[in-house]
PDB file of N, CA, C and O in Angstrom, chain B, residues numbered from 101:
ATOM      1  N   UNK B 101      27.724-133.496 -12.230  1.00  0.00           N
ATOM      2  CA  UNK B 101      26.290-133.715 -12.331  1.00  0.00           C
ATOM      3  C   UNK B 101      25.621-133.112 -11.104  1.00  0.00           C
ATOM      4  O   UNK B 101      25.753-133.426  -9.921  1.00  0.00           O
ATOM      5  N   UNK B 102      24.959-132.278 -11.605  1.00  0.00           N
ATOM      6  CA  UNK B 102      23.994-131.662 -10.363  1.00  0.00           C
ATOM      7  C   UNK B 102      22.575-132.445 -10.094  1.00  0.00           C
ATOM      8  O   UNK B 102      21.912-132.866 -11.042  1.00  0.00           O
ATOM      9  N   UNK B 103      21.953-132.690  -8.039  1.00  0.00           N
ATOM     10  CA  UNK B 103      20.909-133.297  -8.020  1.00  0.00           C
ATOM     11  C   UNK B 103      20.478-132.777  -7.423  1.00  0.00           C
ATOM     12  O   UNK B 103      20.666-132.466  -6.247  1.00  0.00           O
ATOM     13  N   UNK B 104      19.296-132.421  -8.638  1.00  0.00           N
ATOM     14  CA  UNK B 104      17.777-131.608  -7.865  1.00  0.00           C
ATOM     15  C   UNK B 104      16.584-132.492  -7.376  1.00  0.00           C
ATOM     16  O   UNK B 104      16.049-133.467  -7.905  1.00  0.00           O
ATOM     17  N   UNK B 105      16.359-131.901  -6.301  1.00  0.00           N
ATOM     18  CA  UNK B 105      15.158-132.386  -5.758  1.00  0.00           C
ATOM     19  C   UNK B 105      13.878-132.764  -6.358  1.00  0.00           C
ATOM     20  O   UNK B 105      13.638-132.221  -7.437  1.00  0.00           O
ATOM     21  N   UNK B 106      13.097-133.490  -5.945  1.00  0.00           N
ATOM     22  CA  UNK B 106      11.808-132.929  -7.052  1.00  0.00           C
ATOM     23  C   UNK B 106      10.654-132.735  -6.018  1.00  0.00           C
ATOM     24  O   UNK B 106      10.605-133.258  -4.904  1.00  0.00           O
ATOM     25  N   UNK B 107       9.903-132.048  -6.472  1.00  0.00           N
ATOM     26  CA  UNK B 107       8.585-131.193  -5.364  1.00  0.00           C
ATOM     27  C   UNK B 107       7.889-132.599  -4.556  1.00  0.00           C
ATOM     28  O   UNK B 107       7.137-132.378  -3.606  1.00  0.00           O
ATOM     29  N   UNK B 108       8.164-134.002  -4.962  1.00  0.00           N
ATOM     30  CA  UNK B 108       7.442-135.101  -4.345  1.00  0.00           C
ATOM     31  C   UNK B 108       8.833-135.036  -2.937  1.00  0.00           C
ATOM     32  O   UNK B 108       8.754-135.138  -1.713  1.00  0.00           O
ATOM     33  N   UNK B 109       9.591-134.897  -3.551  1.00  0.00           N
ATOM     34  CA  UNK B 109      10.739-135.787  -2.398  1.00  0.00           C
ATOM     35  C   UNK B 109      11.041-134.095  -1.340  1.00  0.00           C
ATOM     36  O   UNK B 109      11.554-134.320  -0.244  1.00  0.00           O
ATOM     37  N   UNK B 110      10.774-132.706  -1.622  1.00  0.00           N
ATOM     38  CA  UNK B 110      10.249-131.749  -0.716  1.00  0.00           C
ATOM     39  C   UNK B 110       9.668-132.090  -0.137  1.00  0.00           C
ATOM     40  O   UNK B 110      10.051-132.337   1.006  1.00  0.00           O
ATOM     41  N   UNK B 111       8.223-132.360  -0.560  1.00  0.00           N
ATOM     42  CA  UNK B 111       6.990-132.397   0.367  1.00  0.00           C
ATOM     43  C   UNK B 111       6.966-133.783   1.326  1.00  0.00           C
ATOM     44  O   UNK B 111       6.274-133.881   2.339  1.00  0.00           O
ATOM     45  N   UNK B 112       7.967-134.966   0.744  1.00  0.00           N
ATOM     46  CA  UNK B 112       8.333-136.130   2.103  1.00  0.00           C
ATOM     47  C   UNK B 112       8.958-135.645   2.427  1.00  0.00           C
ATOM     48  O   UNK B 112       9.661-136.520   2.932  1.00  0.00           O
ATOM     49  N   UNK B 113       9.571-134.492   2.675  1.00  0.00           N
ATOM     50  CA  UNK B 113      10.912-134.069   3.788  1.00  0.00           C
ATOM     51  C   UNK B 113      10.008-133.521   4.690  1.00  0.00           C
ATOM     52  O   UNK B 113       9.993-133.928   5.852  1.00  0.00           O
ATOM     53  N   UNK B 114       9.070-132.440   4.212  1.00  0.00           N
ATOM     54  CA  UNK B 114       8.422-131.802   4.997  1.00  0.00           C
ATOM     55  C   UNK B 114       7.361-132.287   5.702  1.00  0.00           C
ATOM     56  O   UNK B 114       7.080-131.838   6.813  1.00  0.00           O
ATOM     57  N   UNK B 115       6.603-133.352   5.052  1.00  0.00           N
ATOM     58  CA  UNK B 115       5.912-134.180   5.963  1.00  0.00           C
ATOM     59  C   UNK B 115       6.107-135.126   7.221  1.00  0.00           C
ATOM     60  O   UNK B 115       5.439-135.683   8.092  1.00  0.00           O
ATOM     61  N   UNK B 116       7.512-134.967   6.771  1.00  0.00           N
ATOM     62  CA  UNK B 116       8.261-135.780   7.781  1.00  0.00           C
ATOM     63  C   UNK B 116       8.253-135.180   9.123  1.00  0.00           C
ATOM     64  O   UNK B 116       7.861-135.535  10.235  1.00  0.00           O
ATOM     65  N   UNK B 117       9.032-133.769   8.441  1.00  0.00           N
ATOM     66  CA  UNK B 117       9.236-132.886   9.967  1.00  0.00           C
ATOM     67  C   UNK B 117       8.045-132.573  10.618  1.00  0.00           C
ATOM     68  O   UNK B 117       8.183-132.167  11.772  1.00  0.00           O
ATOM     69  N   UNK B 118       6.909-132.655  10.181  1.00  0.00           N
ATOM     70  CA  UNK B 118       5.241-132.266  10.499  1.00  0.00           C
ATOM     71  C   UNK B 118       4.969-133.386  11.863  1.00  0.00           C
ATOM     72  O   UNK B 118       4.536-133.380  13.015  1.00  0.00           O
ATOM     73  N   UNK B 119       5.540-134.293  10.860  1.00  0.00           N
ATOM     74  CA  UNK B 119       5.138-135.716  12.141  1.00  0.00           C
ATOM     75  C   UNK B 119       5.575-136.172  13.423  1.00  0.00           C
ATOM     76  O   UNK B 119       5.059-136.767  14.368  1.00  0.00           O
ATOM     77  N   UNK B 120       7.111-135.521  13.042  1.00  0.00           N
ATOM     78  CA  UNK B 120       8.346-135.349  14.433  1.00  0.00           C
ATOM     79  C   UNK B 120       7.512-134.226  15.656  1.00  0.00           C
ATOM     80  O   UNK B 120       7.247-134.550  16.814  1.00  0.00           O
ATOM     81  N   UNK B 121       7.245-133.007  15.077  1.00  0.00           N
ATOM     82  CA  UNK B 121       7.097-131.708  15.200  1.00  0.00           C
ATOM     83  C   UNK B 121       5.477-132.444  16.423  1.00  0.00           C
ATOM     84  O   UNK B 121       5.644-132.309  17.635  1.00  0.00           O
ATOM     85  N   UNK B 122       4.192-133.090  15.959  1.00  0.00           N
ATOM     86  CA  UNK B 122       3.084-133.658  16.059  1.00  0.00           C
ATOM     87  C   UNK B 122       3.419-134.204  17.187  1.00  0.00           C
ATOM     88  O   UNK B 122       3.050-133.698  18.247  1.00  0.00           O
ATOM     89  N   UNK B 123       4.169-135.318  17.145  1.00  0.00           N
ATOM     90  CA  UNK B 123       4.625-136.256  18.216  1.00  0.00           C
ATOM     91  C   UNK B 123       5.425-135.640  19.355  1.00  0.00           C
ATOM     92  O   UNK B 123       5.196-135.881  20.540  1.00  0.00           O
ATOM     93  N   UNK B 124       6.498-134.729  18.857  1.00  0.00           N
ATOM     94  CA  UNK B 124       6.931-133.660  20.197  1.00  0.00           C
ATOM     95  C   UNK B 124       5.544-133.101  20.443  1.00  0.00           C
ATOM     96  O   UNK B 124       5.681-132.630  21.572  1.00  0.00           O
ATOM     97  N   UNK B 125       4.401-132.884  20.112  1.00  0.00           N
ATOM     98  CA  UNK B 125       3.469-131.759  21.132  1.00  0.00           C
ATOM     99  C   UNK B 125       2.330-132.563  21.662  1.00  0.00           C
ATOM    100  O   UNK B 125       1.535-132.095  22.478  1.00  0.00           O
ATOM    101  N   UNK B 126       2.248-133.909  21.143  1.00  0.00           N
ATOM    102  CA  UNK B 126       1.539-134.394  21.745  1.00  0.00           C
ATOM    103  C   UNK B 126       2.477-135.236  23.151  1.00  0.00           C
ATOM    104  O   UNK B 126       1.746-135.615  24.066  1.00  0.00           O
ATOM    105  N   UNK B 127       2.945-135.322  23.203  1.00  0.00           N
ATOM    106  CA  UNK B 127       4.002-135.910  24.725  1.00  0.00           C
ATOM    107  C   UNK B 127       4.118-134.629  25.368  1.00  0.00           C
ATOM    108  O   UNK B 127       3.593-134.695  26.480  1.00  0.00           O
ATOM    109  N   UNK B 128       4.728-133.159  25.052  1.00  0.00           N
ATOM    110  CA  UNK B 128       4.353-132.036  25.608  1.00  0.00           C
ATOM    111  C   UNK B 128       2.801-132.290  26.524  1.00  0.00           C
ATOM    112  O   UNK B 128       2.644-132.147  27.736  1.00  0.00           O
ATOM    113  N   UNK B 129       1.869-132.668  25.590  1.00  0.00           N
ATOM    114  CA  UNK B 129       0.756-131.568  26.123  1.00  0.00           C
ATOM    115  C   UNK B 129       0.649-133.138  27.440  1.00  0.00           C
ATOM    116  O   UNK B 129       0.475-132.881  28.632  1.00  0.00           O
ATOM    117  N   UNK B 130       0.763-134.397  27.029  1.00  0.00           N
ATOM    118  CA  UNK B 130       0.804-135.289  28.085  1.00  0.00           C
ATOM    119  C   UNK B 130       1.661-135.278  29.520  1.00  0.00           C
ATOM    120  O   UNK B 130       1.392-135.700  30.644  1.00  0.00           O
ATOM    121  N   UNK B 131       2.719-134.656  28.999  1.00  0.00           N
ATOM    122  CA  UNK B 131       3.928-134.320  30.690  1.00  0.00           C
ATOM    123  C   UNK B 131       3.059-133.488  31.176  1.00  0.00           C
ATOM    124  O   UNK B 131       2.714-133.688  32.341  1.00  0.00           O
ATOM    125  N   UNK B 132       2.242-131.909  30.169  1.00  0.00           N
ATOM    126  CA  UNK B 132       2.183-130.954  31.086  1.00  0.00           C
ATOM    127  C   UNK B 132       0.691-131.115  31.653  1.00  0.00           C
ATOM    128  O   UNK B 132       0.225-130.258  32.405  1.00  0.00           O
ATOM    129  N   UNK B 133      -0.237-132.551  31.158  1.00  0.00           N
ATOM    130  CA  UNK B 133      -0.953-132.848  32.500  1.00  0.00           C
ATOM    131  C   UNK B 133      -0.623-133.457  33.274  1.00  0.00           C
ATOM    132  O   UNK B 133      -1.408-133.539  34.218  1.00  0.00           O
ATOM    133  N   UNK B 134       0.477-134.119  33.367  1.00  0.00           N
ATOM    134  CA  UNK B 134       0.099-134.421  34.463  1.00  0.00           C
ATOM    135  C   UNK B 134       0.997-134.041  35.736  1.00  0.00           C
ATOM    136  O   UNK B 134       0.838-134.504  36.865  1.00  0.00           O
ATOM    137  N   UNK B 135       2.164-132.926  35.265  1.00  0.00           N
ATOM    138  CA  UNK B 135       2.831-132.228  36.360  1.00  0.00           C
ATOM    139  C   UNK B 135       2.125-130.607  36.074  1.00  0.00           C
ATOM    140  O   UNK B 135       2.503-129.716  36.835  1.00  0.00           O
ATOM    141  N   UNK B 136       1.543-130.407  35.447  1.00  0.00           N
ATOM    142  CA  UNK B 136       1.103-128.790  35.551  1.00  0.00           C
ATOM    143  C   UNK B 136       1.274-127.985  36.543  1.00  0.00           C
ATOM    144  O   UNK B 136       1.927-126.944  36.611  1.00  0.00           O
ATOM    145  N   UNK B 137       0.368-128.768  37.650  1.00  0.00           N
ATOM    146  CA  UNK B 137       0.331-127.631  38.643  1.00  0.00           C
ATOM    147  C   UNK B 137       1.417-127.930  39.286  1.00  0.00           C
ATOM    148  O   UNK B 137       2.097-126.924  39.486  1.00  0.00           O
ATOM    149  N   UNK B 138       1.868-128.882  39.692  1.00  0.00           N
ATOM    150  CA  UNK B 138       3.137-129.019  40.307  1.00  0.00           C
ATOM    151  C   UNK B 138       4.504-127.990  39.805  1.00  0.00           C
ATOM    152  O   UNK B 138       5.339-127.473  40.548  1.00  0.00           O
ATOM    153  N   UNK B 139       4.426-127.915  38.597  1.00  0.00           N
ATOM    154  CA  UNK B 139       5.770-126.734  37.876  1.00  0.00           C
ATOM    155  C   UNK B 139       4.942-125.540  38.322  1.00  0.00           C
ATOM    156  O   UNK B 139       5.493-124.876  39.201  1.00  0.00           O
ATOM    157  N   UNK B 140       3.873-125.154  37.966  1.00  0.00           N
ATOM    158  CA  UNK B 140       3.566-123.741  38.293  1.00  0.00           C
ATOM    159  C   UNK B 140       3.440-123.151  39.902  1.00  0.00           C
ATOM    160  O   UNK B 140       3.471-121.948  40.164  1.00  0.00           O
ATOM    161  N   UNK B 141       3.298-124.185  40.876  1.00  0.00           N
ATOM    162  CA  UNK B 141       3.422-124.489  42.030  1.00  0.00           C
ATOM    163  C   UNK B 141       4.756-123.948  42.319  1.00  0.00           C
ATOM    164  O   UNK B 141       4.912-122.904  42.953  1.00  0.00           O
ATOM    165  N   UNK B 142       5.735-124.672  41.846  1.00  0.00           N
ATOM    166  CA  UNK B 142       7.284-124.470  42.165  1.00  0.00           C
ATOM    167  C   UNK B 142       7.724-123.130  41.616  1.00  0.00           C
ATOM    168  O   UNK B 142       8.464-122.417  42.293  1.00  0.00           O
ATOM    169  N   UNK B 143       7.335-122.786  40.514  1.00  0.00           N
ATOM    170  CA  UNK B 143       7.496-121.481  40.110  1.00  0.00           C
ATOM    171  C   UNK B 143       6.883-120.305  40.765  1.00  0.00           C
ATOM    172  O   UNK B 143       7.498-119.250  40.921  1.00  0.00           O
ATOM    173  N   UNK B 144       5.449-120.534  41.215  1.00  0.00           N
ATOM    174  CA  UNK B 144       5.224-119.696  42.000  1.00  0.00           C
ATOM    175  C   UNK B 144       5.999-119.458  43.444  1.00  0.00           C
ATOM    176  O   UNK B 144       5.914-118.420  44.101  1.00  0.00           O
ATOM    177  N   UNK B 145       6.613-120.387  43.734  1.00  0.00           N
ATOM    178  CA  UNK B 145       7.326-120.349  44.981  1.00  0.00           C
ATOM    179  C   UNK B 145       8.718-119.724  44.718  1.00  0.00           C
ATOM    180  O   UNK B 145       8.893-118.560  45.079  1.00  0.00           O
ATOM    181  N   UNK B 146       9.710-120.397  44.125  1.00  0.00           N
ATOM    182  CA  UNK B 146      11.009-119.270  43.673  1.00  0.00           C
ATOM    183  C   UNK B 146      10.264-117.669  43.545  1.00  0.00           C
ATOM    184  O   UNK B 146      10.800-116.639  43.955  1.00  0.00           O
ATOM    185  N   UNK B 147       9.346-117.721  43.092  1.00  0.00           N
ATOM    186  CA  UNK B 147       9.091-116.306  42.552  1.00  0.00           C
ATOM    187  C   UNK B 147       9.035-115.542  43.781  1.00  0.00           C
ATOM    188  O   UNK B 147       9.779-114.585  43.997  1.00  0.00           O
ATOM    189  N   UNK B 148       8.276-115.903  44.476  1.00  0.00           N
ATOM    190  CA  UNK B 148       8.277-115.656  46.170  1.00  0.00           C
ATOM    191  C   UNK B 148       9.110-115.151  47.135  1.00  0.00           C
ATOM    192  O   UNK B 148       9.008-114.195  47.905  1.00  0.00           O
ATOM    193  N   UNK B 149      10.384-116.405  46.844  1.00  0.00           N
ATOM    194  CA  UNK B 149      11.418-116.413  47.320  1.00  0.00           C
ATOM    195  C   UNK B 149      12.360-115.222  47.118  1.00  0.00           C
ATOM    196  O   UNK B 149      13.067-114.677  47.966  1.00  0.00           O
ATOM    197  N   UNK B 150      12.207-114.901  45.682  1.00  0.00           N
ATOM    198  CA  UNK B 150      13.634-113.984  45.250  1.00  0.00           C
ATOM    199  C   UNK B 150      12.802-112.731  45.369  1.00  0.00           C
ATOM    200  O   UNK B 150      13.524-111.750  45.190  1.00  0.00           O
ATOM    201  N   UNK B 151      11.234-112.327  45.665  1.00  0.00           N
ATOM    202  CA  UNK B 151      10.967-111.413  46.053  1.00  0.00           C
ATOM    203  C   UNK B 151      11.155-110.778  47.406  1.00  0.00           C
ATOM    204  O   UNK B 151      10.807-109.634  47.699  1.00  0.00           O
ATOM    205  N   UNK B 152      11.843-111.790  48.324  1.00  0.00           N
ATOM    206  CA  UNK B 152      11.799-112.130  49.856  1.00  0.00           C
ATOM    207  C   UNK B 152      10.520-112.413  50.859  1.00  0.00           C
ATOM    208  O   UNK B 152      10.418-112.284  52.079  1.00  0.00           O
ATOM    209  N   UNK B 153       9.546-112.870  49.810  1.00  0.00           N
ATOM    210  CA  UNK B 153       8.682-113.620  50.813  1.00  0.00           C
ATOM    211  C   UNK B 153       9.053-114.753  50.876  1.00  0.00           C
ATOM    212  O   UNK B 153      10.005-115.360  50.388  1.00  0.00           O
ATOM    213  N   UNK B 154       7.459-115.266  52.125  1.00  0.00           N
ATOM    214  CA  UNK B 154       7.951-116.685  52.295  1.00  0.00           C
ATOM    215  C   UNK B 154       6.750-117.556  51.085  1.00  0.00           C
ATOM    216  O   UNK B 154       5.771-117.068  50.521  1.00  0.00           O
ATOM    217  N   UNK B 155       7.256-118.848  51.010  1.00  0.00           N
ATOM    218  CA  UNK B 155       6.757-119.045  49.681  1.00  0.00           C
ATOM    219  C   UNK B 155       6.096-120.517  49.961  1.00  0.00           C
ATOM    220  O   UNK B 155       5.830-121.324  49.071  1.00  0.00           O
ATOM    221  N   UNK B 156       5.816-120.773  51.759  1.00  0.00           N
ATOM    222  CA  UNK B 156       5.518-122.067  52.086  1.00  0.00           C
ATOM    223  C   UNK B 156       4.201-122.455  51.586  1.00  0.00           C
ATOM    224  O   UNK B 156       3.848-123.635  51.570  1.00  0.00           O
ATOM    225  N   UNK B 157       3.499-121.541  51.198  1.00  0.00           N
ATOM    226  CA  UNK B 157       2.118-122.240  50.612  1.00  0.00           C
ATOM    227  C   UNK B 157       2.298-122.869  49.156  1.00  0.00           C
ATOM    228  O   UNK B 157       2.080-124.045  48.864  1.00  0.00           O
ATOM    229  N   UNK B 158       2.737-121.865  48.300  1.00  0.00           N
ATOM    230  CA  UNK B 158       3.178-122.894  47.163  1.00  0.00           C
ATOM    231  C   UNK B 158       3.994-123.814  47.475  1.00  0.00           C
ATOM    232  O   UNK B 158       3.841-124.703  46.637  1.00  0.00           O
ATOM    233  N   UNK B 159       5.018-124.193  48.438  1.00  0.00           N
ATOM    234  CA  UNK B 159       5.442-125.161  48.073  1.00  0.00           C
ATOM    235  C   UNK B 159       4.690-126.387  48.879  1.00  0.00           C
ATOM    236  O   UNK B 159       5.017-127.573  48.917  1.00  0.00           O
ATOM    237  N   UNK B 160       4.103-126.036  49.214  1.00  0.00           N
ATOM    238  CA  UNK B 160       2.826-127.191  50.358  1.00  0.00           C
ATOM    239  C   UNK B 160       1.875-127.411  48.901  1.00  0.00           C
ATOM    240  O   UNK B 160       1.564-128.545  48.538  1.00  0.00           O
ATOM    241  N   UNK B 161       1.558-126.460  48.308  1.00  0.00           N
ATOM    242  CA  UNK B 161       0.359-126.717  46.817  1.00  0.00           C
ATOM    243  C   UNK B 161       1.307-127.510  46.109  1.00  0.00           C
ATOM    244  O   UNK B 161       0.775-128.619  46.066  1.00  0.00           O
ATOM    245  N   UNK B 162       2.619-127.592  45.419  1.00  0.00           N
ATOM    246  CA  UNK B 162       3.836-128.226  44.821  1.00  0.00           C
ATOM    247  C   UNK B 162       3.738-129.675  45.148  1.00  0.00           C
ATOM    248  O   UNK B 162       3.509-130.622  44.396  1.00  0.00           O
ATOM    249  N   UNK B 163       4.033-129.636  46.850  1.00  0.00           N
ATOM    250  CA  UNK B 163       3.690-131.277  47.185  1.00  0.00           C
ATOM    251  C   UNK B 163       2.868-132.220  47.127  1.00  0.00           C
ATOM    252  O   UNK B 163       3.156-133.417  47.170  1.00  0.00           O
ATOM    253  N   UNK B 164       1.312-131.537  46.983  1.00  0.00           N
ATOM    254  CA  UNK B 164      -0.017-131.977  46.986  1.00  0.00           C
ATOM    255  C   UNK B 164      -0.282-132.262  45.564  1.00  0.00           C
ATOM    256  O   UNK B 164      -1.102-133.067  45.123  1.00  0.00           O
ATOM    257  N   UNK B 165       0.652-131.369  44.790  1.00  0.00           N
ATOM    258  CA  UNK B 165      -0.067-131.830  43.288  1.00  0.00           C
ATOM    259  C   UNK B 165       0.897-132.930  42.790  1.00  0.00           C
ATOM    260  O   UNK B 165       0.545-133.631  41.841  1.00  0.00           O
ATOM    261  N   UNK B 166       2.146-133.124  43.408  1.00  0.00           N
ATOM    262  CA  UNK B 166       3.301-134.276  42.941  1.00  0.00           C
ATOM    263  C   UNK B 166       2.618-135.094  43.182  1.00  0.00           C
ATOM    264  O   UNK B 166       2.250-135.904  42.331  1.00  0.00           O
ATOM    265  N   UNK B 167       2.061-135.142  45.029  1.00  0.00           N
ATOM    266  CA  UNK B 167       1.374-136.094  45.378  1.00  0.00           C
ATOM    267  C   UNK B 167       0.129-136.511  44.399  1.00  0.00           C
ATOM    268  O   UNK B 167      -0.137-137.710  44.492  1.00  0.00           O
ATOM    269  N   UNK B 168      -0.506-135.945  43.686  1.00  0.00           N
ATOM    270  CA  UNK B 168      -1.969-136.058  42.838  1.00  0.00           C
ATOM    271  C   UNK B 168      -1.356-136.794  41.708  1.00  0.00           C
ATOM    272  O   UNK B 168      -1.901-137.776  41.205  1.00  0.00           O
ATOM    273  N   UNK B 169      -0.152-136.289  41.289  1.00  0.00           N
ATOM    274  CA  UNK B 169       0.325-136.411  40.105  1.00  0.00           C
ATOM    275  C   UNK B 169       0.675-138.366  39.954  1.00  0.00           C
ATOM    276  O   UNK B 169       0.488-138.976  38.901  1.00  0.00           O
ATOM    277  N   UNK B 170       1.146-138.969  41.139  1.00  0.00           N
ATOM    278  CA  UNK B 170       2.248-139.803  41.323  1.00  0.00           C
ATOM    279  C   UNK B 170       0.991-141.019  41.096  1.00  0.00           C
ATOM    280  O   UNK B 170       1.053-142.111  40.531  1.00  0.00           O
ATOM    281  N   UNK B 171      -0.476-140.128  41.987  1.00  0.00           N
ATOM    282  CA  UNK B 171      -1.578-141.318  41.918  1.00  0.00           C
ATOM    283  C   UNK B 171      -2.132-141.322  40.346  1.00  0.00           C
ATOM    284  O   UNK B 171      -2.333-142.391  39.771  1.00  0.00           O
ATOM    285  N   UNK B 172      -2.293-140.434  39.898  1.00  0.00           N
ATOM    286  CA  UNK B 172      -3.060-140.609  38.543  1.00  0.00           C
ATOM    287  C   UNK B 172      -1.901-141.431  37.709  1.00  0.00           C
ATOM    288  O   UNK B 172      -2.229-142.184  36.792  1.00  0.00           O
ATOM    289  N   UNK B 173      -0.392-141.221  38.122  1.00  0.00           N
ATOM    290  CA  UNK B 173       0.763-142.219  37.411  1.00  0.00           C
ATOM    291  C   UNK B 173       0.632-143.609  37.570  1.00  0.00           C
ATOM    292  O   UNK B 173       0.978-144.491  36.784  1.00  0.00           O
ATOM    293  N   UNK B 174       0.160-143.699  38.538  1.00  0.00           N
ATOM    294  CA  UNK B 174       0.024-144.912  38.807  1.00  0.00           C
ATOM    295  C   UNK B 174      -1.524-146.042  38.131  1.00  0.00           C
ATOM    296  O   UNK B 174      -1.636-147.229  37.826  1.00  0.00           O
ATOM    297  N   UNK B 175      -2.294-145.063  38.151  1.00  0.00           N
ATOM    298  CA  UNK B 175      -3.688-145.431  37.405  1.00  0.00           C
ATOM    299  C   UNK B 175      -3.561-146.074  36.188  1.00  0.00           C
ATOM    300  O   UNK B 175      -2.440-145.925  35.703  1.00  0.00           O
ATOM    301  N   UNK B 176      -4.463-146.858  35.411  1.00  0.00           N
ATOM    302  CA  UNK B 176      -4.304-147.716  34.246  1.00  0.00           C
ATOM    303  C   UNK B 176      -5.454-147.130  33.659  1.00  0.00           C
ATOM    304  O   UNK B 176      -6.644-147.366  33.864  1.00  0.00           O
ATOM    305  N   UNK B 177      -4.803-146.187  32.762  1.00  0.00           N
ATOM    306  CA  UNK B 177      -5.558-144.923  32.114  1.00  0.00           C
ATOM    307  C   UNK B 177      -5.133-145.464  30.193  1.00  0.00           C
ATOM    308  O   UNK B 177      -4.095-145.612  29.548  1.00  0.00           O
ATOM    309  N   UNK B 178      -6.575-145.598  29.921  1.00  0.00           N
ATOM    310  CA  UNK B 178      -6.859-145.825  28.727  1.00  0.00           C
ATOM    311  C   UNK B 178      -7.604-144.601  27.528  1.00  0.00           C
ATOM    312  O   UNK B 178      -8.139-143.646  28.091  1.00  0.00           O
ATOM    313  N   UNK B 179      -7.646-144.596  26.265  1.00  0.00           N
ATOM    314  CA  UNK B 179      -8.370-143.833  25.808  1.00  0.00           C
ATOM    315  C   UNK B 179      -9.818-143.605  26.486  1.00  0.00           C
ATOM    316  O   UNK B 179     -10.441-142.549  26.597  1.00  0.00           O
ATOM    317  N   UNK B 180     -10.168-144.893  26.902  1.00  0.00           N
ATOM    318  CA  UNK B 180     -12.190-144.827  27.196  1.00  0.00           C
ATOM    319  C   UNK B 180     -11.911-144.053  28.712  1.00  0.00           C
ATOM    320  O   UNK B 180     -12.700-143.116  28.836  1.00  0.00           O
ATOM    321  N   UNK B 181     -10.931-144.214  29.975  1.00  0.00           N
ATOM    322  CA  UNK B 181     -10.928-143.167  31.090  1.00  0.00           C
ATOM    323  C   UNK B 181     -10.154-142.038  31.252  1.00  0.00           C
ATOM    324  O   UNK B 181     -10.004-141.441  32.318  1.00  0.00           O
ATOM    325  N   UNK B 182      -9.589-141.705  30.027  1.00  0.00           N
ATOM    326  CA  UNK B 182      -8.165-140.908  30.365  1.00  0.00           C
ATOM    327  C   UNK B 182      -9.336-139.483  31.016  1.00  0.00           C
ATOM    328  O   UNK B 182      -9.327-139.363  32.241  1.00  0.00           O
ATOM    329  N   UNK B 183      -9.958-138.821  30.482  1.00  0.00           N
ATOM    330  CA  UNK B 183     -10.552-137.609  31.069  1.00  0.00           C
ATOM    331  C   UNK B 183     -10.901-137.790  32.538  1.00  0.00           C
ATOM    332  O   UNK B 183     -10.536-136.895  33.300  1.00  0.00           O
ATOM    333  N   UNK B 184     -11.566-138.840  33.037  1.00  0.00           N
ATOM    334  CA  UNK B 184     -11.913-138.913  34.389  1.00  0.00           C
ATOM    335  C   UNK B 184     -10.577-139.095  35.389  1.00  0.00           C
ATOM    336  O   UNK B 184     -10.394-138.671  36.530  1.00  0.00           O
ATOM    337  N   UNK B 185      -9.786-139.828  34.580  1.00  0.00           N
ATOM    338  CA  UNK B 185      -8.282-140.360  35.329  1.00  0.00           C
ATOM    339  C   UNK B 185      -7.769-138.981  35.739  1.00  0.00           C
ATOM    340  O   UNK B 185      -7.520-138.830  36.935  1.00  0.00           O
ATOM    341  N   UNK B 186      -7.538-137.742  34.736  1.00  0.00           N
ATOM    342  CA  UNK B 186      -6.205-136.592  34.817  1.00  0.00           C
ATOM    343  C   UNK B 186      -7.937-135.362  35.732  1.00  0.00           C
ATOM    344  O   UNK B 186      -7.585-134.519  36.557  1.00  0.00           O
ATOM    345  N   UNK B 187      -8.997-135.442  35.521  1.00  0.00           N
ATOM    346  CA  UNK B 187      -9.958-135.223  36.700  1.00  0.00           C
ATOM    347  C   UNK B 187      -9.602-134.952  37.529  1.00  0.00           C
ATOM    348  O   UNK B 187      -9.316-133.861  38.021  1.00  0.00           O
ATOM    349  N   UNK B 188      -9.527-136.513  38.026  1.00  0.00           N
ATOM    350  CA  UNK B 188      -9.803-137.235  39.393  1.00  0.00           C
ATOM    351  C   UNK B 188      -8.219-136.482  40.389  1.00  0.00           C
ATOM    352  O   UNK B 188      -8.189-136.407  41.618  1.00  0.00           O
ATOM    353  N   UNK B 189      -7.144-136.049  39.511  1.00  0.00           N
ATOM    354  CA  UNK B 189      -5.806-135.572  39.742  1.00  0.00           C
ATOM    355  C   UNK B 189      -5.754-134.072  40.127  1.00  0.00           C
ATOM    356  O   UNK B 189      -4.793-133.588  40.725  1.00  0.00           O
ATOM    357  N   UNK B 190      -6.921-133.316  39.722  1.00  0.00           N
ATOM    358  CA  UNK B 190      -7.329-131.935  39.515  1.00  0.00           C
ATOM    359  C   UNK B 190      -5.739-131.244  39.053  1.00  0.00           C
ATOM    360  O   UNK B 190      -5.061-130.405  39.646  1.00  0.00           O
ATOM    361  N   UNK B 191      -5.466-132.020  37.675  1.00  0.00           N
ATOM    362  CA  UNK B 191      -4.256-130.941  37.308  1.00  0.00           C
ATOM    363  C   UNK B 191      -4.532-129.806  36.306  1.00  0.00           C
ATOM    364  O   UNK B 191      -3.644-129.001  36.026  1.00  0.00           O
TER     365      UNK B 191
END
């Protein structure tokens, strides 16, 4: 006996993966405020590095934004302040 699908029980497979897919990019786009500049910070600095400069300003910008980062972590950030909260972080 062969079992075929039927176009309802496709389209819950695929809605499914839509929602997984949704929820990975919304936690994405949440990590990458609030370390942004801090990764691009650090990246700009290796980049530096393996060019043989020196790369102490990014990594002084790196520390300042962990540092920004660690206070807005700490904040009790709701839907009604989240914009002023990740602001106030300048990430």
């Amino acid at each position: 006996m062969k079992y075929f699908r039927t176009t309802a029980q496709n389209g819950q497979g695929m809605t499914e993966y839509i929602i997984i897919v949704a929820l990975i990019a919304v936690a994405a786009i949440g990590v990458y405020s609030l370390l942004g500049k801090t990764v691009r910070s650090q990246v700009s600095g290796i980049a530096h590095e393996v060019s043989g400069q020196s790369a102490s300003q990014q990594l002084n910008t790196a520390r300042a934004a962990a540092r920004r980062s660690g206070t807005v972590a700490r904040q009790d950030v709701t839907l009604g302040n989240y914009d002023e909260s990740t602001e106030s972080g300048n990430n």
